[in-house]
C-alpha positions as CSV (number, residue, x, y, z in Angstrom):
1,X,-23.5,0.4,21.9
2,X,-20.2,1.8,21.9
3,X,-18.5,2.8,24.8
4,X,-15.1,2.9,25.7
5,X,-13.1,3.5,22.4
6,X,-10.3,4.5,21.1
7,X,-9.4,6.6,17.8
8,X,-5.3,6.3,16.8
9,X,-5.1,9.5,14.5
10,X,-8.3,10.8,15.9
11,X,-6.7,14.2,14.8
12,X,-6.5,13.2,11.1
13,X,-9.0,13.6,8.1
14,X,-10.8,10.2,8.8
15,X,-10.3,10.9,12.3
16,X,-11.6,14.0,13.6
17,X,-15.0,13.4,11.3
18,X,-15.1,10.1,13.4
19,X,-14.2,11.8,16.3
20,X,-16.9,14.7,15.4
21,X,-19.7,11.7,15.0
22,X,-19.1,9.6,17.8
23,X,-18.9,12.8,20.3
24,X,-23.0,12.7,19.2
25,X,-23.4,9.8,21.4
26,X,-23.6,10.5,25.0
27,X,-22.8,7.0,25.9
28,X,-19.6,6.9,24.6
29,X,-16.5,8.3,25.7
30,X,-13.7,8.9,23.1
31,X,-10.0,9.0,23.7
32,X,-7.5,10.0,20.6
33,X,-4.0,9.1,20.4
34,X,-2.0,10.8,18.0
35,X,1.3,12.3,17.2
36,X,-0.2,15.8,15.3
37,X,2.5,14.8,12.5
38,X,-0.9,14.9,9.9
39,X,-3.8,16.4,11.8
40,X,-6.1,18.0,9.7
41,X,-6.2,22.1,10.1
42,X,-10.0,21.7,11.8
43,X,-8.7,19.8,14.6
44,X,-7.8,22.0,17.5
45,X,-7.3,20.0,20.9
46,X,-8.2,22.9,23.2
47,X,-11.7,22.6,21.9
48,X,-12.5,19.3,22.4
49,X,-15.3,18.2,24.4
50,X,-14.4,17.0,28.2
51,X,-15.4,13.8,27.2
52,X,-12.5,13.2,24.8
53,X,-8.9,12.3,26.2
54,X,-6.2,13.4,23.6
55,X,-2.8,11.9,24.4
56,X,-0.1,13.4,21.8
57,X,2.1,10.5,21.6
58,X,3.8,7.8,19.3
59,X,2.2,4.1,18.6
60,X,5.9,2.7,18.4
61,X,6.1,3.8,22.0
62,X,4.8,0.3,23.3
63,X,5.0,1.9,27.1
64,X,2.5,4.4,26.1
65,X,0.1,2.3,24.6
66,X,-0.6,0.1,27.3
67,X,-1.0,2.3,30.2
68,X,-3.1,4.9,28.2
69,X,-5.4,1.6,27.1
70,X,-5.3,0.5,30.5
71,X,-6.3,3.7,32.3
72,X,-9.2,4.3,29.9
73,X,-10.7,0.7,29.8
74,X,-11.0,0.6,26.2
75,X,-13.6,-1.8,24.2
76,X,-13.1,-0.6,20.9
77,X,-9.9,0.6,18.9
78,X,-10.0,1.9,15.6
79,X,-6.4,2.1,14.3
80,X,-6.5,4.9,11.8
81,X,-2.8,6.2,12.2
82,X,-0.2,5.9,9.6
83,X,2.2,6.8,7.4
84,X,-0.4,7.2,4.2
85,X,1.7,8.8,1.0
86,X,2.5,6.3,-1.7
87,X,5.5,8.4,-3.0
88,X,6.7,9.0,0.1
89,X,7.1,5.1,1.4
90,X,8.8,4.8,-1.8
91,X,11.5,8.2,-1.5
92,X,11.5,6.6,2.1
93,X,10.1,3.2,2.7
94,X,11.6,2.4,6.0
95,X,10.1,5.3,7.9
96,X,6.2,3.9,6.8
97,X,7.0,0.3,7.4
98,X,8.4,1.3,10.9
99,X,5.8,3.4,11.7
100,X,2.6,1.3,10.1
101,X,3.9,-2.4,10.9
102,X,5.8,-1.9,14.1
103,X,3.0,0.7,15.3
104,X,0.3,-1.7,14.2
105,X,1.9,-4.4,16.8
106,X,2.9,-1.9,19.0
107,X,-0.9,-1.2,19.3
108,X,-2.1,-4.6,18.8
109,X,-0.2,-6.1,22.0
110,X,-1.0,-3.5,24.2
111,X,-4.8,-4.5,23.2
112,X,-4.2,-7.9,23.9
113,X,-3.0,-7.8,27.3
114,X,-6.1,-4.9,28.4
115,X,-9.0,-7.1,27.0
116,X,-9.7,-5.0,24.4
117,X,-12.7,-6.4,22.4
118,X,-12.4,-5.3,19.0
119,X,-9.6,-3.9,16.5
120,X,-10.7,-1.8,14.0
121,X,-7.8,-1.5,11.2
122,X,-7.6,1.0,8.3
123,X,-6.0,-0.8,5.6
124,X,-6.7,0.4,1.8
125,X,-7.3,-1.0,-1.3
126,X,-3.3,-0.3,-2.2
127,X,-2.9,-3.6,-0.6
128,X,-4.3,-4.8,-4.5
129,X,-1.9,-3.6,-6.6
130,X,-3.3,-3.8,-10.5
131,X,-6.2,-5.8,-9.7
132,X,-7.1,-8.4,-13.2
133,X,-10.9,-8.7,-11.5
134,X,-13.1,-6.0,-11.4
135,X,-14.6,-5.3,-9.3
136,X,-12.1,-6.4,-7.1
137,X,-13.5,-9.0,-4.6
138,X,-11.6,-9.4,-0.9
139,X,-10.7,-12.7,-2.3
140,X,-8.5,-10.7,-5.5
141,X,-4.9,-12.0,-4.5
142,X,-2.8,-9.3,-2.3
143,X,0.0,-7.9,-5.3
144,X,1.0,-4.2,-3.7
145,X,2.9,-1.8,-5.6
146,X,4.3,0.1,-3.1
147,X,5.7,0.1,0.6
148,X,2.7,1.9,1.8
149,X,0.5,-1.1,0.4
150,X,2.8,-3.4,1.1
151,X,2.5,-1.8,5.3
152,X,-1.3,-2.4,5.1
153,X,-1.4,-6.0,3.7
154,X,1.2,-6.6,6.8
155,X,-0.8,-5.0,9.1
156,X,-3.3,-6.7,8.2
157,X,-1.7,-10.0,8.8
158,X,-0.9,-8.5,12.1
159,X,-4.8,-8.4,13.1
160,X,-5.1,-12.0,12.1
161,X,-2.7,-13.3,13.2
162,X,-3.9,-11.4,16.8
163,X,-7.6,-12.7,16.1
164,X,-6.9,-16.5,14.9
165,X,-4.1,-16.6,18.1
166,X,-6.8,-15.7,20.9
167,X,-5.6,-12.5,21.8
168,X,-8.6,-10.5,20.4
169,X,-11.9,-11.2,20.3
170,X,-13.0,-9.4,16.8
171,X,-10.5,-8.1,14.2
172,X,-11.6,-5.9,11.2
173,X,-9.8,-4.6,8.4
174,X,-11.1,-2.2,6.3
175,X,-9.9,-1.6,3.1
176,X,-10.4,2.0,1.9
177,X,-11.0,2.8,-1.8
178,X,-10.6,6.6,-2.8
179,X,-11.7,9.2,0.4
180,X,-12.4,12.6,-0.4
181,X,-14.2,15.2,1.7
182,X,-13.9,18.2,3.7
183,X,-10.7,18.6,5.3
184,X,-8.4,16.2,3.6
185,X,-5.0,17.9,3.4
186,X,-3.6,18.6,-0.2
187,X,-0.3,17.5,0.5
188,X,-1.4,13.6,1.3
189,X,-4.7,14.1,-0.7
190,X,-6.1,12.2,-3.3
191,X,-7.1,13.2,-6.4
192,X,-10.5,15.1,-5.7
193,X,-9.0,17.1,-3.1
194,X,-5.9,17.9,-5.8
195,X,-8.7,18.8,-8.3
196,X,-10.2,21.1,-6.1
197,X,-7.2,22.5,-4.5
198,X,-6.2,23.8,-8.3
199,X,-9.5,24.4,-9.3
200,X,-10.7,26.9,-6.3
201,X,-7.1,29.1,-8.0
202,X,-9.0,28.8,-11.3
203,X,-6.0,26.5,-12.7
204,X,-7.0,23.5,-14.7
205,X,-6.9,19.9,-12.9
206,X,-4.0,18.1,-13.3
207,X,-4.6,14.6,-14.3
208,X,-1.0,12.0,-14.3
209,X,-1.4,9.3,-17.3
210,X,-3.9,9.1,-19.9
211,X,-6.9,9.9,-17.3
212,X,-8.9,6.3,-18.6
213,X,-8.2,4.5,-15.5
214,X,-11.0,4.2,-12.8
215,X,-11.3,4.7,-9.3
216,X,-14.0,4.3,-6.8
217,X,-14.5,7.4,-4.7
218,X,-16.3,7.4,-1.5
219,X,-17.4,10.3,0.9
220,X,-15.5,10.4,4.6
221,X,-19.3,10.7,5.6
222,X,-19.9,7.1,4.4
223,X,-16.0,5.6,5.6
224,X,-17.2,7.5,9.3
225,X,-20.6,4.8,8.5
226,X,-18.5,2.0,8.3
227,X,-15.9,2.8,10.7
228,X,-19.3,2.7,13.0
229,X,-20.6,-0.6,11.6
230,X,-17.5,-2.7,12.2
231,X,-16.9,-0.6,15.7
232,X,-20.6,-2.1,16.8
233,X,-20.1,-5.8,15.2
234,X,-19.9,-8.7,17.5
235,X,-18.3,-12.2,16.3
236,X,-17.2,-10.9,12.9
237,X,-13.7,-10.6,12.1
238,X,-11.7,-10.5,8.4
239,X,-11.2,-7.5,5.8
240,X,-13.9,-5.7,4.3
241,X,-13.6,-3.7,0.7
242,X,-14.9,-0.3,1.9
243,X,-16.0,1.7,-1.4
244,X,-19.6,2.4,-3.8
245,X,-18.9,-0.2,-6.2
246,X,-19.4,1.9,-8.6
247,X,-16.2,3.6,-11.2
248,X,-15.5,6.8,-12.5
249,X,-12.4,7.5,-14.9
250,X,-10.5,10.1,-13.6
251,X,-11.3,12.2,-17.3
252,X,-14.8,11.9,-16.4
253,X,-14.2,13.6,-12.4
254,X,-12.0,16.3,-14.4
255,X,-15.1,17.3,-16.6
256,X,-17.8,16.8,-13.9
257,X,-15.5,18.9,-11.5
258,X,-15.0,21.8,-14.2
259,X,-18.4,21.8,-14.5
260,X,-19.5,21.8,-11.0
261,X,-16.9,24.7,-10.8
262,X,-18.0,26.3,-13.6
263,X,-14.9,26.6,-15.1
264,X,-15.7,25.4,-18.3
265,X,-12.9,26.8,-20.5
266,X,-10.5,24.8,-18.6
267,X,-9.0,22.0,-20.0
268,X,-7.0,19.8,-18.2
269,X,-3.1,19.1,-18.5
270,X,-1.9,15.4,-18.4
271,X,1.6,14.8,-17.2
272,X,3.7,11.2,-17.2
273,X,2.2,8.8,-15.0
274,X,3.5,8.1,-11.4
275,X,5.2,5.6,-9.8
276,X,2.9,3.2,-7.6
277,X,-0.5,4.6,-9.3
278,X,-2.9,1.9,-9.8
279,X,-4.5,1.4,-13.0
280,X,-8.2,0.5,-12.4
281,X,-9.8,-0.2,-9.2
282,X,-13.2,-0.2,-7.9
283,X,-14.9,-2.3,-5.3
284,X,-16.9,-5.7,-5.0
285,X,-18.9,-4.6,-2.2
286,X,-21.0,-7.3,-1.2
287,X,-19.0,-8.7,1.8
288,X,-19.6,-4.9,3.5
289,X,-23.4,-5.6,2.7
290,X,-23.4,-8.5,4.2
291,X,-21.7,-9.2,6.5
292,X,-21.4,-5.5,8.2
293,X,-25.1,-3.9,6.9
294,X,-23.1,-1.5,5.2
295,X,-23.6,0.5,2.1
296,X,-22.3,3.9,0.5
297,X,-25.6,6.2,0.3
298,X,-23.6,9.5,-0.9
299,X,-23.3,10.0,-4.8
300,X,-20.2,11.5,-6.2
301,X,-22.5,14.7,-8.0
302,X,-23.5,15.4,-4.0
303,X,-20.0,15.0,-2.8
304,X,-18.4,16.9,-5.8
305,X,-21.3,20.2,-4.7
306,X,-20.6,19.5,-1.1
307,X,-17.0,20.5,-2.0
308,X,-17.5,23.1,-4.0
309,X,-19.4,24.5,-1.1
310,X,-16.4,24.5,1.3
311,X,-14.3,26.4,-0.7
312,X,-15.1,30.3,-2.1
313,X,-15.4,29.9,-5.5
314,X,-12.9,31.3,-7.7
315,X,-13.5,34.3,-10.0
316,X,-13.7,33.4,-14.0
């Protein structure tokens, strides 16, 4: 049973659907610390419940962090904030590694000296880089292609390091595959929310290289599952893949998004390739299974008309 926790970026796209489930639960009482530098358009702090605590403040602030974790006897924290564009920690990679490394820390002390029982971190499957084993086991070697990935596999260190010291009890990393779902900001989307940002306009998707590699998309619904899992383990620490396990080449979402639009006399246009862009990527899920009990129940077909149904769609 969770009680006590504690969402960093509570008012982000992960966030405020974690924020939404947990506020289900009677029991628990939620407070959110976050900065509103990427909160999600559906998060509006003067309606929270009177349950939840929102403090507007910065992780690097170590001050902060400690008396807020103090005052609200926190269990749980699930570390969600961070700086998350790939192109931008490369245009500007100090400002992500000072935000996600020295936040992380920041975050991670102030734990350790409240008794804070577990650490949730949200770490991604960037931290792979081009991955030669597919799917890519927790085991694959740690290769990152960019300063947002390379941020992650440091924090996770960080949560370790904390956990194989003493200082916490039980430290999780989860590392996210491809999140889509309702809410998820175009500007730091991925490429399911870019689709359907163009295709709602009724403009053709845009898809960057050849469209053949693969990537592993999974519903917030099922990330907010897992988030939940690891929140209520006991004794288990170490990083979890967090995806289906199952691949889809990003031609194949173009035409099954055109088609779910309707749009079929669209054709998508292909442009060069991007820097950072992983090739292929999908995720040995096992460990999750497991070791956590969990497992992705939402197709990509039901997430794909779930979308469609947020959005007006656009005339022919």
């Amino acid at each position: 049973m969770l009680t006590n926790i504690l969402i960093t970026g509570g008012a982000g796209f992960v966030g405020h659907h974690l924020v939404r489930r947990l506020s289900e639960d009677d029991n628990c009482k939620i407070s959110i610390i976050d900065n509103l530098s990427n909160s999600t358009k559906n998060f509006d702090v003067k309606h929270l419940s009177s349950k939840i605590n929102f403090y507007k403040e910065d992780l690097r602030n170590r001050d902060a962090m400690f008396d807020i974790i103090k005052r609200e006897s926190i269990d749980v924290c699930v570390h969600l904030a961070a700086k998350i564009s790939v192109k931008d920690s490369i245009v500007n990679p100090f400002e992500t590694v000072d935000v996600n490394v020295n936040g992380t820390i920041s975050l991670l002390e102030a734990c350790a000296r409240n008794d804070v029982k577990s650490f949730i971190f949200a770490s991604s499957a960037a931290v792979y880089g081009n991955a030669n084993i597919l799917p890519i086991p927790e085991s694959h070697v740690l290769e990152p292609l960019s300063p947002y990935g390379a941020s992650k596999v440091s924090g996770e260190a960080l949560v370790s390091s904390y956990k194989g010291s003493g200082k916490i009890k039980n430290g999780i990393s989860l590392r996210f595959f491809n999140i889509y779902g309702e809410g998820q900001s175009p500007q730091y989307a991925g490429v399911i929310t870019k689709f359907v940002e163009r295709l709602s306009k009724g403009l053709p998707p845009v898809i960057f290289g050849t469209g053949e590699q693969t990537r592993d998309f999974i519903s917030v619904n099922d990330v907010v599952k897992a988030v939940m899992k690891a929140a209520q383990a006991d004794d288990i620490s170490g990083s979890f893949n967090i995806g289906t396990g199952r691949r889809i080449t990003v031609n194949e979402l173009a035409r099954k998004m055109i088609e779910t639009f309707k749009l079929d006399h669209l054709t998508p246009i292909h442009e060069d390739v991007r820097i950072g862009d992983l090739l292929h990527g999908y995720a040995d899920v096992a460990k999750a299974t497991e070791t956590l009990g969990f497992s992705a129940t939402e197709s990509i077909d039901t997430g794909l008309e779930q979308m469609r149904g947020w959005i007006s769609t656009p005339q022919k």
